[in-house]
C-alpha positions in Angstrom: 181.0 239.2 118.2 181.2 242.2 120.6 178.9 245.1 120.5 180.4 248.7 119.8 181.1 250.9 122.7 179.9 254.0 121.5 176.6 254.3 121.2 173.6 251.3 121.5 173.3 250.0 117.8 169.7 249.7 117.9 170.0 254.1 117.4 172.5 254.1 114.8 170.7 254.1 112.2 168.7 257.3 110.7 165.4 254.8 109.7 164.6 254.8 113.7 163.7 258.3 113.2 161.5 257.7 110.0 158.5 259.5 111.5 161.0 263.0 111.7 162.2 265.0 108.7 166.0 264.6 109.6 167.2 267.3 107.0 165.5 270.0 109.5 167.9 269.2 112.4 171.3 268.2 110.4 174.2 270.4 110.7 177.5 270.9 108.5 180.5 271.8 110.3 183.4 272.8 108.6 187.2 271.1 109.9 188.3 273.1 113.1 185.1 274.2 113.6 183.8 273.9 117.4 180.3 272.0 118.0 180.4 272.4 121.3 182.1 273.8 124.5 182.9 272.4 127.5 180.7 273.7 130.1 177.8 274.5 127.5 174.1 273.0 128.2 173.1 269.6 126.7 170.4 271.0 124.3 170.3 268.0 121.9 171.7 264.5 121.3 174.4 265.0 118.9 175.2 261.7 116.1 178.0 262.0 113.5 176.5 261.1 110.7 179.8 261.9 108.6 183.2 263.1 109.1 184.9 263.2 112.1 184.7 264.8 115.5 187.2 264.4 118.5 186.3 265.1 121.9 188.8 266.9 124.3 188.8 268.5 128.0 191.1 271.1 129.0 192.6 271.4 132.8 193.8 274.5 133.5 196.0 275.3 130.5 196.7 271.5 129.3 194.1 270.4 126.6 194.1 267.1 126.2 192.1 264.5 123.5 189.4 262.4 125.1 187.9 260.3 122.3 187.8 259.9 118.4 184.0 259.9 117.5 183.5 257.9 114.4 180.6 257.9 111.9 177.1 256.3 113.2 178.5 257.1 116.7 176.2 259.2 119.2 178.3 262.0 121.6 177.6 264.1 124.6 175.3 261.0 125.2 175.6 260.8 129.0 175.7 265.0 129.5 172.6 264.7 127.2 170.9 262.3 129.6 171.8 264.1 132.9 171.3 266.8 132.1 174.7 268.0 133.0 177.4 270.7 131.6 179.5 269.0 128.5 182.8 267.9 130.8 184.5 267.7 127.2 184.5 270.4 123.7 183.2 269.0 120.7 185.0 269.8 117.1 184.9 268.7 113.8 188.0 267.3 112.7 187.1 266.9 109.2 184.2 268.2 107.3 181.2 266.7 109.0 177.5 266.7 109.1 176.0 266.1 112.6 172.3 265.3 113.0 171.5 267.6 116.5 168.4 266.1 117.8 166.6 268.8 120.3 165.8 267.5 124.1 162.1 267.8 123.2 162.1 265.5 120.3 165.0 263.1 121.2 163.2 262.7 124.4 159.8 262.3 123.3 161.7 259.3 121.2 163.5 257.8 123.8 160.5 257.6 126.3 158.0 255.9 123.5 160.9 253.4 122.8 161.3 250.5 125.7 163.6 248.7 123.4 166.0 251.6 122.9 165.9 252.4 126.9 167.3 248.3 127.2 170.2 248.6 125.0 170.8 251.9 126.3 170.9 250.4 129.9 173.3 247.7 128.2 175.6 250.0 126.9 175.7 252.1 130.0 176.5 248.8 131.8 179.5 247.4 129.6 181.0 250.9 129.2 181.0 251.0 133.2 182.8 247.9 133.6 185.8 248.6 130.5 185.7 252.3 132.2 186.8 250.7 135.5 189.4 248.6 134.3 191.1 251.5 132.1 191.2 253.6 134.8 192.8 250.5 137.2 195.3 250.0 134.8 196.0 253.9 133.7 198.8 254.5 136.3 200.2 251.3 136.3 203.0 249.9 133.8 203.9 251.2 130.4 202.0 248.3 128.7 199.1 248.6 130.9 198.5 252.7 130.8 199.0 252.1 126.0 196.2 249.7 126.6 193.9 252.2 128.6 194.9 255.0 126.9 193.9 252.9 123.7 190.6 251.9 125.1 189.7 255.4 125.6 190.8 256.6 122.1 188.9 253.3 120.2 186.1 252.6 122.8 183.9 252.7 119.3 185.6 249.9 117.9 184.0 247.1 119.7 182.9 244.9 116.6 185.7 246.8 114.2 183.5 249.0 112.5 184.6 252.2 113.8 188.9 252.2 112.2 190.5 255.5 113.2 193.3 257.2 111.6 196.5 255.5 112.9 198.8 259.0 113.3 195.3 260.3 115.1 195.6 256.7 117.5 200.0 257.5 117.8 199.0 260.8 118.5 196.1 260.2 120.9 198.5 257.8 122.6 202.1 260.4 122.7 199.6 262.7 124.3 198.1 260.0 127.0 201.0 258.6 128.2 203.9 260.7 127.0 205.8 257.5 125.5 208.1 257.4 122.2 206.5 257.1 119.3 208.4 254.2 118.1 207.8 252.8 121.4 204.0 252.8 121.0 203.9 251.8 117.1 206.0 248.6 118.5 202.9 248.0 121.0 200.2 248.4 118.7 202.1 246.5 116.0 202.2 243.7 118.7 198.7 244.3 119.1 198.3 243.3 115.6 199.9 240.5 115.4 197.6 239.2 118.4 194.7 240.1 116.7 193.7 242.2 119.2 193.5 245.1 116.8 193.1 245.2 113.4 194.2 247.1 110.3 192.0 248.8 107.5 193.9 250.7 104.9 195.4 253.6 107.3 193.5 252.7 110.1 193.5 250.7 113.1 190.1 249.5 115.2 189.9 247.7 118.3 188.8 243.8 117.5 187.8 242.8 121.3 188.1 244.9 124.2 188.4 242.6 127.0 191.4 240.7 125.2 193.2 244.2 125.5 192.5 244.1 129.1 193.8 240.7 129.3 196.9 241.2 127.7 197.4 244.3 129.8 196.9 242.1 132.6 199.5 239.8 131.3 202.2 242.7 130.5 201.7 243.9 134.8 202.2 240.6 135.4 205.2 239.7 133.6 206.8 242.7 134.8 206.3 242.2 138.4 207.2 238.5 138.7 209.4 238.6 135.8 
């Protein structure tokens, strides 16, 4: 079974912090309300603890969605660790209560925690590796753009515990690519039926990543040698 590809599991849960009154540094957001803006400083390592949170980056007057953050899913993770502007805004899609771990105590964590720095190394390393191939396949054929358009909208899903709203995944996708609707409900509902993604009430989650990739693969090759 895959690993999720949002955040390394061994920080997903709140008993890694035992030693830290968590209540002090937990935040409720209202829905619509902004956590962060793009271009702020990474001050703290942000985890959803519930609700939900999308992530999007605007380009000049075109705002478009970036990712779906999930609950037990870390964001701003990479800004965090470089210490770098947010390249993305951060806003609460439903009611949600964000645990906002300040640089000096996440840190302090991170640096007394060798196991934590592995898996995090890990992480870093698969998210590369998917990352190149959605980008390879994003201006490619109609099939192979869905699939890294989907990627980037599921890269949670890994091990199918992160399901996301399926109008938020249509919608995420309308807005990627700029195909019909009914066009894209045929591709995931092919997706389906390969067991590449599954179904849980009114949401869809990614079951295996690189079989995505393959059968993007498949679809550019079917339509260049027929």
């Amino acid at each position: 079974m895959e690993k999720g590809a949002d955040s390394p599991g061994f920080l997903q849960s709140r008993k890694q912090f035992r030693r830290v009154k968590l209540s002090d540094y937990e935040r409720q957001y209202s829905a619509a309300s902004v956590i962060y803006r793009q271009g702020d400083s990474p001050d703290s390592l942000y985890l959803l603890e519930k609700g939900r949170v999308t992530l999007a980056k605007t380009r000049g007057d075109k705002r478009s969605l970036q990712k779906i953050v999930t609950e037990g899913s870390f964001f701003g993770l990479e800004e965090f660790l470089l210490g770098a502007p947010h390249e993305d805004e951060a806003t609460a899609a439903l009611d949600s209560v964000v645990l906002e771990l300040p640089r000096h105590l996440a840190e302090s964590y991170l640096l007394s925690n060798p196991k934590f720095l592995y898996e995090l190394c890990e992480y870093l390393a698969r998210k590369s590796r998917s990352l190149d191939k959605a980008f390879f396949l994003a201006g490619r054929s109609e099939g192979a753009r869905l699939a890294a358009a989907l990627w980037l909208t599921l890269q949670g899903g890994g091990n199918g515990q992160f399901p996301v709203n399926t109008e938020e995944v249509l919608q995420s996708l309308f807005g990627a690519t700029g195909l019909p609707l009914g066009k894209i409900a045929d591709f995931l509902a092919e997706l389906e039926r390969l067991e590449i993604v599954g179904r849980s009430e009114h949401s869809l989650f990614l079951k295996s990543a690189e079989k995505l990739f393959r059968y993007a693969e498949y679809l550019e090759d079917k339509e260049h040698f027929g």
